[in-house]
C-alpha positions in Angstrom: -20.8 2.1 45.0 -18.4 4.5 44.0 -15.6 2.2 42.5 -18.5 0.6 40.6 -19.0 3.8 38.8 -15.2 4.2 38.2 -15.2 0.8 36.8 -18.2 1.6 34.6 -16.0 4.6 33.3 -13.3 3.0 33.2 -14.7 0.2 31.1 -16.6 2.7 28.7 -13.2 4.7 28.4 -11.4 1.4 27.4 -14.0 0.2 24.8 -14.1 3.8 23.3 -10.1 3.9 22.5 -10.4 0.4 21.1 -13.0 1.7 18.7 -10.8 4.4 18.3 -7.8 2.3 17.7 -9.3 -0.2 15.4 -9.9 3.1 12.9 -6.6 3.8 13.0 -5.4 0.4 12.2 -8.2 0.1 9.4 -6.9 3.6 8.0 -3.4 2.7 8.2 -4.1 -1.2 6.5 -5.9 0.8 3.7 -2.9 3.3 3.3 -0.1 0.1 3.1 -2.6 -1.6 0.7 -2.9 1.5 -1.7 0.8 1.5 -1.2 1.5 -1.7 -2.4 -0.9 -1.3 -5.1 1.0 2.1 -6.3 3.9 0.2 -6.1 3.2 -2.7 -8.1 1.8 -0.9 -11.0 5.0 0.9 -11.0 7.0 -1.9 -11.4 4.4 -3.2 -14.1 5.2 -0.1 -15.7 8.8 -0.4 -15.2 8.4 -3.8 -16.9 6.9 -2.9 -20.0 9.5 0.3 -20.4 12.1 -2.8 -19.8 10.3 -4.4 -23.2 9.9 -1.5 -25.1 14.4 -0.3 -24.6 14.9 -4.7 -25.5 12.5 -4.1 -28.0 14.3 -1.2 -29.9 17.6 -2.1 -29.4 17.0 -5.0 -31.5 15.6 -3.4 -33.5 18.8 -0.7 -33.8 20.9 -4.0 -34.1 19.2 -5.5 -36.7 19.0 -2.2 -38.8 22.8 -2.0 -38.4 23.6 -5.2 -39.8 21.4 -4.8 -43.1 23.4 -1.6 -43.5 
């Protein structure tokens, strides 16, 4: 009877640090997802700053050859 009840624990034990664990895993998915997501828009942003230098330096070139 008595290894029954530390099976029970046991079993109880196991199931409560795979809750446990899936948490972390969930929290730590959610965390590489915001991540990616930061650092996508970053390079969005990175992009458009790209444009905007191309952008004015033709600009600059063209105002330097009507000069």
């Amino acid at each position: 009877m008595r290894k029954n009840i530390s099976l029970v624990r046991l079993i109880e034990s196991n199931k409560e640090n795979l809750s446990n664990n899936q948490l972390f895993i969930d929290l730590i998915e959610e965390k590489v997802q915001k991540k990616q997501v930061e650092m996508q828009e970053k390079h969005l942003t990175r992009q458009a700053g790209d444009e905007n230098v191309i952008k004015k330096s033709l600009v600059i070139t063209t105002n330097d050859d009507l000069s």
